[in-house]
VEXTORRO-536093 format. One record per residue (C-alpha): x, y, z. Coordinates in pm, whole numbers, padded with zeros to 5 digits, always signed. Example, Ala and Ser with C-alpha at 12.3 -4.5 7.8 and 13.67 -1.06 7.14 Angstrom:
// residues 2
+01230-00450+00780+01367-00106+00714
//
This chain:
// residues 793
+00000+00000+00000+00295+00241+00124+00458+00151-00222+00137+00223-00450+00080+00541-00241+00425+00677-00352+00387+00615-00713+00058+00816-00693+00180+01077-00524+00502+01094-00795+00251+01119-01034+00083+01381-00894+00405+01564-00831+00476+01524-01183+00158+01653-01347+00166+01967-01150+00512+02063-01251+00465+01977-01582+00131+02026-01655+00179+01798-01967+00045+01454-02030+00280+01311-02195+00516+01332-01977+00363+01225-01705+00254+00896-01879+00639+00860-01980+00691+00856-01636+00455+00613-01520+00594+00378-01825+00931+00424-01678+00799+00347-01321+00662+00016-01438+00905-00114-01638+01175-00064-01368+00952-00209-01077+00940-00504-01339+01316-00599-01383+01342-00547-00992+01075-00832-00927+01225-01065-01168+01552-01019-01014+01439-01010-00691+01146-01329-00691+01246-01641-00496+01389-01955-00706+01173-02235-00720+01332-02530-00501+01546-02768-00755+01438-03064-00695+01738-03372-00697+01722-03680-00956+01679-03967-00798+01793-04236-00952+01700-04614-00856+02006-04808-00713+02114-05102-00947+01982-05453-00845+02281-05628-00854+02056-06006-00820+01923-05874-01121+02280-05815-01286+02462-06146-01136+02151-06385-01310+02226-06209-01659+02613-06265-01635+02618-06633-01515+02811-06762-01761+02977-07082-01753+03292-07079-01911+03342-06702-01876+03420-06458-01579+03229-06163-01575+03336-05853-01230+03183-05556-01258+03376-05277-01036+03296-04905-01027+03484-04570-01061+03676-04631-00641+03791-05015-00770+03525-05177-00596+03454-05477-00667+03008-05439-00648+02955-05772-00873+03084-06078-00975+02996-06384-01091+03051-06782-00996+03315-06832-01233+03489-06525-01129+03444-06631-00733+03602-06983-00867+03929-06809-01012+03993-06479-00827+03798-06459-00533+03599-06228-00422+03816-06046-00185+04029-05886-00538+03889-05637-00809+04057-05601-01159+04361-05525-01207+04466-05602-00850+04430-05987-00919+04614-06278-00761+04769-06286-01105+05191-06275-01213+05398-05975-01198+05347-05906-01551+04979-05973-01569+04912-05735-01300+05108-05438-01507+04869-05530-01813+04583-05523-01629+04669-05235-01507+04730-05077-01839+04384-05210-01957+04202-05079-01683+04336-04735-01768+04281-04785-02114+03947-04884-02061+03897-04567-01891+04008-04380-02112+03842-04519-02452+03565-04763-02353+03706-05034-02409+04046-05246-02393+04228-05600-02424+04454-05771-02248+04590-06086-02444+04750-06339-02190+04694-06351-01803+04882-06584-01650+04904-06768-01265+04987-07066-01157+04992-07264-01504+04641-07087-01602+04598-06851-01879+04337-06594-01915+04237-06348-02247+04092-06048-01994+03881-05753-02158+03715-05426-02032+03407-05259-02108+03335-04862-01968+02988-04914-01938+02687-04768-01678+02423-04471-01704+02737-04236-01611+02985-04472-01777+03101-04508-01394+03222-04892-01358+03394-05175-01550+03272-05496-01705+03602-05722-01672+03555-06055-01871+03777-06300-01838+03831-06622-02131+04039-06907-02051+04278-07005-02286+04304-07390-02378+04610-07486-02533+04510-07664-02836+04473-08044-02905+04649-08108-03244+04586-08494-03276+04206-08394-03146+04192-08178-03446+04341-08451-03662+04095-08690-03598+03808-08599-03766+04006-08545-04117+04098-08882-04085+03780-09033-04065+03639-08795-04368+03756-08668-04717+04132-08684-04585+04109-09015-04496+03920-09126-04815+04179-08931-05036+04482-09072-04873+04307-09455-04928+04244-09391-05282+04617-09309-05270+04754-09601-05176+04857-09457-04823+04733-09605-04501+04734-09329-04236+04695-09366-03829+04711-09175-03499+04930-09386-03211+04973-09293-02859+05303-09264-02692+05262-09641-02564+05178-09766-02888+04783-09799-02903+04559-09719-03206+04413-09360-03125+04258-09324-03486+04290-09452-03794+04184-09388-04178+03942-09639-04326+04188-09758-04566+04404-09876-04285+04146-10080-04143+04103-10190-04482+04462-10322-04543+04488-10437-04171+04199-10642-04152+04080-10644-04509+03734-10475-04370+03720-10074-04389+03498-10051-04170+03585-10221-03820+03690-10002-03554+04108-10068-03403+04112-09823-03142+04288-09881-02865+04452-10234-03051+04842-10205-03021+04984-10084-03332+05276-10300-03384+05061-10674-03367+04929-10529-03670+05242-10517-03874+05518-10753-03949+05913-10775-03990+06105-11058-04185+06472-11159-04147+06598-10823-04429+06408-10555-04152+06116-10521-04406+05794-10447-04250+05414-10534-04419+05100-10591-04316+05058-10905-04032+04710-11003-04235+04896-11044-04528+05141-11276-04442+05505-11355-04649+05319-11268-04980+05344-10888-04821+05448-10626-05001+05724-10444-04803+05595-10102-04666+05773-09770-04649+05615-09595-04270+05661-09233-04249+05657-09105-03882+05550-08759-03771+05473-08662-03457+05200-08440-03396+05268-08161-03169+05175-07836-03119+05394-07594-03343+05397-07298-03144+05396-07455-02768+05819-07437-02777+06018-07717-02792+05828-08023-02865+05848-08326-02654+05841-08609-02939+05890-08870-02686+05572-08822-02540+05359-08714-02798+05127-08887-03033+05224-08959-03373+05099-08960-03751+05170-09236-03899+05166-09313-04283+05215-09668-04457+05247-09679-04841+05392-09955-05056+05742-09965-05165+05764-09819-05518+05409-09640-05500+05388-09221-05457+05553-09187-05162+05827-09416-05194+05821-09368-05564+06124-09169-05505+06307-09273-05193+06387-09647-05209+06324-09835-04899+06413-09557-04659+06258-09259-04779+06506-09023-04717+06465-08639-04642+06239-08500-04805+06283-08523-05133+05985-08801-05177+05757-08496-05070+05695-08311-05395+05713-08645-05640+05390-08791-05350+05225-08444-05362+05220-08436-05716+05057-08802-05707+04837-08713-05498+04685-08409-05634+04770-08454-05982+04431-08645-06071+04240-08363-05858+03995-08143-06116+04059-07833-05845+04358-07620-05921+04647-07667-05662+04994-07600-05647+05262-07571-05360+05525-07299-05369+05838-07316-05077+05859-07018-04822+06121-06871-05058+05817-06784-05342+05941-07075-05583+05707-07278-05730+05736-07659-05654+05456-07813-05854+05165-07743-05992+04908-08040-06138+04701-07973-06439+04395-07794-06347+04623-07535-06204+04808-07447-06535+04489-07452-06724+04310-07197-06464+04640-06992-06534+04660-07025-06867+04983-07184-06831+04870-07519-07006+05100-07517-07311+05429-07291-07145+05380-07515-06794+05474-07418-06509+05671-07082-06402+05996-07060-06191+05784-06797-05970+05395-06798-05859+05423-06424-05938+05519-06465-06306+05111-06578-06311+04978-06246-06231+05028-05881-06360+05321-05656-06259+05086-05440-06014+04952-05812-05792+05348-05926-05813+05425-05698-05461+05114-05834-05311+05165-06215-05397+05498-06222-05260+05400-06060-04937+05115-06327-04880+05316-06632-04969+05607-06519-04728+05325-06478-04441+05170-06790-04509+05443-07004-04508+05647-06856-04170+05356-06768-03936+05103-07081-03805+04950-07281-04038+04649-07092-04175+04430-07038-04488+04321-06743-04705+04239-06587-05005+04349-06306-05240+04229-06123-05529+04465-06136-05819+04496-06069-06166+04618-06331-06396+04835-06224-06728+04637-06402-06969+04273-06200-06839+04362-05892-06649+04033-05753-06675+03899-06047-06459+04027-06038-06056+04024-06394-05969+04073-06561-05605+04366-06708-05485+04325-06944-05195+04672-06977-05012+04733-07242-04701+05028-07319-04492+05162-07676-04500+05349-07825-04229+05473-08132-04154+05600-08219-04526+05956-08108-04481+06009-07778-04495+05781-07535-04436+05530-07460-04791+05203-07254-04909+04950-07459-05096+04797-07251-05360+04475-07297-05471+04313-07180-05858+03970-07262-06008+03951-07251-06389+03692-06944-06459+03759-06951-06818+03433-07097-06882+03224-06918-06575+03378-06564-06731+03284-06655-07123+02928-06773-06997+02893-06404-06821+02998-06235-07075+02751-06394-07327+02445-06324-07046+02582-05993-07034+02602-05959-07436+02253-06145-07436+02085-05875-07202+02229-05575-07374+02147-05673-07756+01771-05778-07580+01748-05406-07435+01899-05231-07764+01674-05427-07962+01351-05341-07712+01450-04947-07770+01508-04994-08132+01225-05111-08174+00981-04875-07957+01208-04561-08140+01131-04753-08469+00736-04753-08398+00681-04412-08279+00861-04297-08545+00681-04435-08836+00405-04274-08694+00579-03930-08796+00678-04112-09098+00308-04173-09200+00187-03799-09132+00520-03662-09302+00436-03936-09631+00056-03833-09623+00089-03502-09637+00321-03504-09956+00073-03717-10128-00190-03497-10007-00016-03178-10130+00107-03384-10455-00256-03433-10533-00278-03041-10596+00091-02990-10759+00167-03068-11089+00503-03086-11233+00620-02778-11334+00475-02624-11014+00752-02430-10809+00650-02631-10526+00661-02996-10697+01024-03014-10657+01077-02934-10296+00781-03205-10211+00921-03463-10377+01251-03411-10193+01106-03439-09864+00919-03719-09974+01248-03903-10092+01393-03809-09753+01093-03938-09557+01138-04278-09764+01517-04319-09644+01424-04250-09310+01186-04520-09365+01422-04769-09464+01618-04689-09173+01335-04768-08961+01264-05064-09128+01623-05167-09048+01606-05081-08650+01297-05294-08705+01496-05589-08856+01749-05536-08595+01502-05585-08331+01299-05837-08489+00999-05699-08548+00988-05664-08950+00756-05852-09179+00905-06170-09303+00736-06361-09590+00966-06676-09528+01000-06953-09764+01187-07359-09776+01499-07191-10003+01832-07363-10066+02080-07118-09965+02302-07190-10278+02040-07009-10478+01991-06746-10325+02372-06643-10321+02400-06682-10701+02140-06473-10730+02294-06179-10617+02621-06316-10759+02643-06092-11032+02560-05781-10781+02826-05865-10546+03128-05864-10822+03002-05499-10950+02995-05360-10552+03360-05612-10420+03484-05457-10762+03790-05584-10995+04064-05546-10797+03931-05774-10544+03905-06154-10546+03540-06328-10490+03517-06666-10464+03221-06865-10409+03242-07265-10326+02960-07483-10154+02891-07774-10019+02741-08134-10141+02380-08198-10030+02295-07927-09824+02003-07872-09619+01735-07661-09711+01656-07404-09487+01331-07162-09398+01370-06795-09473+01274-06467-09629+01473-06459-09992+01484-06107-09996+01590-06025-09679+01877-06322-09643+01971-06166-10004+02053-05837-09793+02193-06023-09536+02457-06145-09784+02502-05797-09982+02526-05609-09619+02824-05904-09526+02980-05887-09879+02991-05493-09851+03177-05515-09457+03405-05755-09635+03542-05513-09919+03545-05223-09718+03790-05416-09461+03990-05528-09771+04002-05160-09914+04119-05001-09586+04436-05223-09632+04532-04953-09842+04654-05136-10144+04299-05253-10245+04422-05567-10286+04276-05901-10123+03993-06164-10174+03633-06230-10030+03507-06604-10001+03149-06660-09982+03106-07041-09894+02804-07262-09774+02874-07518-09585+02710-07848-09427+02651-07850-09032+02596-08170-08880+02491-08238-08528+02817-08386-08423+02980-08106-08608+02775-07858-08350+02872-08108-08053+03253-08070-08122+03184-07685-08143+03131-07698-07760+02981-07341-07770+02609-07474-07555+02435-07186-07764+02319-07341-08081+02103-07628-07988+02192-07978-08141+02069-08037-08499+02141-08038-08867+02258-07653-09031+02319-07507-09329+02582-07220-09278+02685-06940-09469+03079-06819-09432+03182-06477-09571+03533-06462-09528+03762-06114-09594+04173-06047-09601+04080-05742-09455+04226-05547-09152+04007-05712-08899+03853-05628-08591+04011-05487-08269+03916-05722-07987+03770-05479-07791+03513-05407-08062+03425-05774-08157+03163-05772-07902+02958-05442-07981+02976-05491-08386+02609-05643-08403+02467-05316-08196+02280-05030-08376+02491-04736-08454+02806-04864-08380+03047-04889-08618+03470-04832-08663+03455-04672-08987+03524-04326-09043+03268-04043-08979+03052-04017-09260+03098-04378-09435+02854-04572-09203+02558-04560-08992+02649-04868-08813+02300-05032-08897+02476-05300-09132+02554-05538-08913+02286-05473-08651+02008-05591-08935+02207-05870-09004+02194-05972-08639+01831-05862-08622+01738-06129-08980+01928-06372-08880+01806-06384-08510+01405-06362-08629+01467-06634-08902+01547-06923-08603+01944-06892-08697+02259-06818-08535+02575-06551-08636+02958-06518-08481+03228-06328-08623+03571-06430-08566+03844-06158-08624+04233-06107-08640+04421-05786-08642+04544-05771-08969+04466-06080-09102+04066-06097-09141+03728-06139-09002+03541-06443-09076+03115-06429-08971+02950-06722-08986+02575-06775-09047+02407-07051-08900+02042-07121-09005+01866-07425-08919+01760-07694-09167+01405-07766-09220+01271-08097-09215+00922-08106-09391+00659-08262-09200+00514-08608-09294+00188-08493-09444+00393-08183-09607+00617-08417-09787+00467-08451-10124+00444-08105-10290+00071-07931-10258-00143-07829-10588-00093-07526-10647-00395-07282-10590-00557-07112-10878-00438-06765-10862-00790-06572-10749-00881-06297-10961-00838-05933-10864-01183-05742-10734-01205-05378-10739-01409-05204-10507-01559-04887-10676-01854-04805-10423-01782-04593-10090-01885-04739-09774-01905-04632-09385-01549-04681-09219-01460-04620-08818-01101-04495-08807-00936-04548-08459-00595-04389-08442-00452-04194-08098-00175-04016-08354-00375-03710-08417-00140-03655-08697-00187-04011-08871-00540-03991-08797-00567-03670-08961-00388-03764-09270-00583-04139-09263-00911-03938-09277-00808-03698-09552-00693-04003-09789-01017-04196-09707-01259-03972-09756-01102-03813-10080-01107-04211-10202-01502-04142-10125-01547-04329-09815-01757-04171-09525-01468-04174-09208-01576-04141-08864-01296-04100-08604-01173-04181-08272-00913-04091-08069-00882-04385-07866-01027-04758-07867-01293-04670-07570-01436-04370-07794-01443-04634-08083-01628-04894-07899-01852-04656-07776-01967-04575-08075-02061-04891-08227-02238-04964-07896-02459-04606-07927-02568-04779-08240-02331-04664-08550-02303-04879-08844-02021-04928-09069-01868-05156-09334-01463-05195-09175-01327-05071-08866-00937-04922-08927-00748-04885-08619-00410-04848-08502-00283-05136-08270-00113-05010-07939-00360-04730-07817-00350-04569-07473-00638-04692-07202-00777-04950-07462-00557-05077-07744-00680-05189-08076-00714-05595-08041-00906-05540-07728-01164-05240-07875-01175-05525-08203-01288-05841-07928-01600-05634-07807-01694-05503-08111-01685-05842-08275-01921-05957-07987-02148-05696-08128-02091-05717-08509-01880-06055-08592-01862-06014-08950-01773-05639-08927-01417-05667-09142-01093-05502-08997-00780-05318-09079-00512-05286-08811-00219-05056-08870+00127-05099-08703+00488-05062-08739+00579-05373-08591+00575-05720-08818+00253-05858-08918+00415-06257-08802+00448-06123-08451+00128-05941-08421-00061-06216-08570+00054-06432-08260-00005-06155-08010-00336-06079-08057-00492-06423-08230-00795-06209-08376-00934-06412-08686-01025-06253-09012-00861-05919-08968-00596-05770-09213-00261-05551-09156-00097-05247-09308+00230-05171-09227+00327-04831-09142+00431-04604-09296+00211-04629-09566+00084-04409-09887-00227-04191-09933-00259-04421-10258-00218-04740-09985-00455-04703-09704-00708-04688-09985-00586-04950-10227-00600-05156-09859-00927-05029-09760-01065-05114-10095-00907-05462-10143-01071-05573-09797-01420-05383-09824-01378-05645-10158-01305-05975-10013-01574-05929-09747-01852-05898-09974
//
């Protein structure tokens, strides 16, 4: 009250003074604002109230760590121990907390340092903790809502049981490889009992592989006559002397061995067989190991080889030369000469390590001289036990696995091409037919002499080569109209004999030879004709970029059994009978690099100007859609040699004896109109369409798309022929022709596409309906129109 009495009173004070309300307000603003900031400052904190945090429940904690072969302590930021568990208890006690451990002098200092480690990173290892003849692999984890205590686990190290490991080779693939062999391998105990055997032991001991001798004394087993010769007991004097290889099996890296008391490896193999092969009677050294190891794994179809700690190569069997492609030089001096100079460093390094540190396996990726664009794997293991220390290599043959790959690969991309040749192809006939059209259209009103006659005609000859080079991209990705007939090939290349010596020209050589009773085979004669001019034509230009102009062409057919396909080892032509054309050149050849994109669209090694690169790519595109088969085969410099493969056909029994000819059926002309439903989603091939039908005196109604076409005939229009475009958005052609046929089943049909007439005949399995390819004419859609308004009446 006292303080809300002053401020009045100031305000008061201030009004009489000043007389002026402005400032008196300013005042009272001021008053306010610094009565504000002083009870902000000046208001009591609110009471913070602690975190309490639940304490741990350490039963909790001790049931999730029970762990029976591990010891798990848990001790906090003072080195309190605060949890433990019975495996811990049962080594340490619980009276000690990490690092200060009833443990050696030097464990303690590298506990010590992983404790502060731990600490310090999170986490930390300690290798070997030793006391008392027990060793320990100790590790710490920071861990905690604060990271405030250590998780200390502690793994006892075993040392390990080399003849426990041994065992189980013995009684599986080891053991069977060593019996097919010849060698008769066995574990024995220091006092002379059986503690495994291979089952070709049991099998020479007792002449049954499969009883069980463990724990029968070795020696009653085997015998020795009056010359210290030892064979089997079973088989009596007829015995063949044995040569026994000892080796007892110890662990390599426990320090010096103690052979007296350790268990031993040993190996029985007839005198004179792998390895004794080389050593007599005694076997000395080791020089019997590489002549048995090459026994051994000589017949093996994996690639191995074995190369000394010094890098040189000691053997290698058969498979491993071929996966090198080493088969015909043989082996190198070197395991590095295999691979290219940048793997040689690497090699080297991983052989050395191999064959001085434990025995252990591993791979590397290398690349091999003969296919450096292919890293291969390299599986590497250290031998012991055979003399002196050695790396076993180990090579699988990829040859085939990489060619297969490559032809999925080549496969995959000539299927895409060809999918996106043929879609460009299609849309862009539709241009084709608008650009076409319209010249006609326009011609219709321009005579010659006209200033504009000239200048249409020329873009109606361009239009027409940009046809053809759509019907090529279509033949490429075959999808072209064939009209395929049974043809001997023989006649078909002397028909176009006399055009190939005019285009190979004088100064070049063409010879033509072919086979006895050849096959016929099933194709279109005009386009295999181009398939031999477009071959012919690749042949003389290789010859002419020799320089000299000089060479020769051979155009050969030849007969292709099945055998003959068998032998060819390829597994891409299928077995059968063939009839194959060879065009052979002495031309410069082909770079190998671009043997594999030559039968892709576009692509071609000639200079700029001289090609389109859609030679070889129809060729591919013919061939392919007539059931056959091509491959080129090239040499830098010395010629390219493509090979056609087409299938022969076998006529059917009933087909054998040749059909009557039909009587040609005469020509009708259709001179009336008629009603005709056009169905085209182009609006520029629609528009065109329409022009050149109704100027041919037809009455055209038009749709845009097949469900405006259907729904027309279903509000009740009638007309003579429906003429629609195929591949429509929302509803395409075949399925607008299926309902309407439901309505009117004799209503006739035209369908227009760019794709071939074969193929679409199969895809949409509409009877009685008729095709136009596009592009087409002014002068065609109504010819067509007219020929089937015709037939149908």
């Amino acid at each position: 009250m006292l303080l809300g009495g002053a401020l009045l009173l100031s305000l008061g004070l201030v009004w009489l003074v000043s007389g002026s309300v402005v400032l008196t307000g300013g005042f009272a603003a001021g008053l306010l604002a610094l009565g504000g900031l002083g009870w902000i400052l000046l208001r009591p904190k609110p009471e913070e109230r602690e975190i309490e945090y639940a304490l741990p429940d350490w039963s909790v904690t001790v049931a999730a760590i029970e762990q029976g072969d591990v010891a798990v302590g848990i001790v906090d930021r003072a080195g309190r121990l605060v949890c433990a568990n019975s495996r811990y208890e049962a080594w340490f006690g619980m009276q000690s907390a990490p690092p200060r451990l009833p443990v050696d002098p030097g464990s303690l200092d590298r506990l010590a340092k992983t404790g502060r480690a731990a600490w310090r990173d999170g986490a930390a290892v300690a290798d070997v903790i030793e006391s008392q003849g027990q060793r320990w692999k100790a590790a710490a984890l920071r861990a905690g809502r604060g990271d405030d205590y250590l998780v200390w686990t502690f793994s006892a190290l075993v040392d390990p049981d080399p003849v426990a490991a041994l065992v189980p080779y013995l009684d599986g693939k080891l053991g069977r490889a060593l019996s097919q062999a010849g060698i008769a391998a066995a574990i024995v105990d220091p006092d002379g009992t059986l503690r495994a055997h291979s089952a070709g032991f049991a099998q020479r001991a007792t002449g049954d592989g499969a009883v069980l001798l463990t724990g029968k004394p070795f020696t009653t087993l085997l015998q020795q006559d009056e010359r210290d010769r030892i064979s089997w007991a079973r088989e009596g004097k007829r015995g063949a002397p044995l040569t026994m290889y000892y080796l007892p099996v110890t662990d390599p890296d426990a320090g010096a061995p103690d052979y007296a008391n350790a268990p031993s490896l040993m190996l029985l193999v007839d005198q004179g067989v792998g390895l004794g092969a080389g050593a007599g009677a005694g076997g000395e050294g080791g020089s019997a190991t590489v002549p048995h190891l090459e026994a051994l794994l000589g017949q093996l179809p994996l690639g191995l080889a074995m190369a000394d700690r010094d890098g040189r190569l000691l053997f290698a069997n058969p498979a491993f030369l071929r996966a090198a492609g080493r088969e015909e030089q043989g082996a190198p001096t070197y395991p590095t000469d295999l691979v290219v100079q940048e793997d040689k460093g690497p090699l080297s390094d991983a052989i050395r390590r191999f064959a001085q540190g434990p025995a252990a396996t591993g791979d590397i990726a290398v690349r091999l001289k003969h296919q450096p664009e292919d890293p291969v794997s390299l599986s590497l293991a250290g031998v012991r036990g055979l003399g002196e220390a050695a790396v076993l290599l180990g090579l699988t043959d990829s040859t085939e696995e990489t060619r297969l790959k490559r032809q999925v690969a080549q496969a995959t991309k000539m299927q895409a091409v060809g999918q996106l040749a043929g879609g460009v192809a299609h849309d862009f006939n539709n241009v084709l037919t608008a650009i076409l059209g319209t010249c006609d259209l326009m011609l219709l009103r321009h005579t010659p002499g006209d200033s504009d006659y000239d200048d249409i005609q020329q873009i109606r000859a361009n239009s027409n080569r940009a046809a053809s080079l759509t019907r090529q991209l279509l033949a490429f990705s075959r999808q072209q109209t064939l009209r395929p007939e049974v043809l001997q090939l023989p006649d078909v290349v002397s028909d176009v004999s006399h055009l190939l010596k005019r285009l190979i020209g004088e100064k070049i050589q063409l010879t033509v030879t072919h086979d006895r009773d050849l096959g016929p085979v099933r194709a279109d004669p005009t386009q295999l004709e181009q398939v031999i001019v477009n071959l012919a034509v690749n042949a003389r230009d290789a010859v002419l970029a020799r320089g000299d102009g000089v060479g020769k062409v051979t155009l050969a057919t030849r007969k292709i059994g099945a055998a003959d396909v068998r032998a060819m080892q390829g597994g891409i032509m299928p077995m059968g009978d063939y009839t194959a054309l060879v065009v052979q050149d002495t031309g410069t050849g082909i770079a190998p690099d671009h043997l594999g994109k030559i039968f892709e669209p576009f692509f071609t090694t000639k200079d700029q100007g001289k090609g389109t690169g859609l030679g070889l790519s129809t060729v591919y595109g013919i061939v392919k859609q007539s059931g056959g088969f091509i491959f080129a085969d090239s040499e830098v410099n010395k010629g390219t040699t493509f090979t056609v493969y087409l299938p022969v056909h076998h006529a059917s029994a009933h087909s054998e004896a040749p059909e009557p000819q039909a009587k040609p059926q005469p020509q009708i002309e259709w001179s009336g109109g008629g009603r005709v439903l056009l169905v085209e989603d182009e609006d520029m091939v629609r528009a065109v369409a329409e022009r050149a039908l109704t100027r041919a005196g037809y009455t055209v109604t038009t749709a845009s798309d097949g469900d405006i076409g259907l729904e027309i005939v279903e509000n009740g229009g009638e007309f003579d022929m429906v003429v629609s475009d195929v591949v429509m958005p929302a509803m395409d052609g075949p399925t607008m022709i299926r309902a309407i046929r439901k309505l009117r089943p004799d209503l006739p049909v035209l369908f227009m596409s760019g794709y071939a007439e074969e193929q679409l005949r199969k895809e949409i399995d509409i009877a009685d309906v008729h095709f136009l390819p596009k592009p087409f004419s002014v002068q065609q859609i109504g010819d067509k129109v007219g020929t089937v308004l015709a037939q149908s009446k």
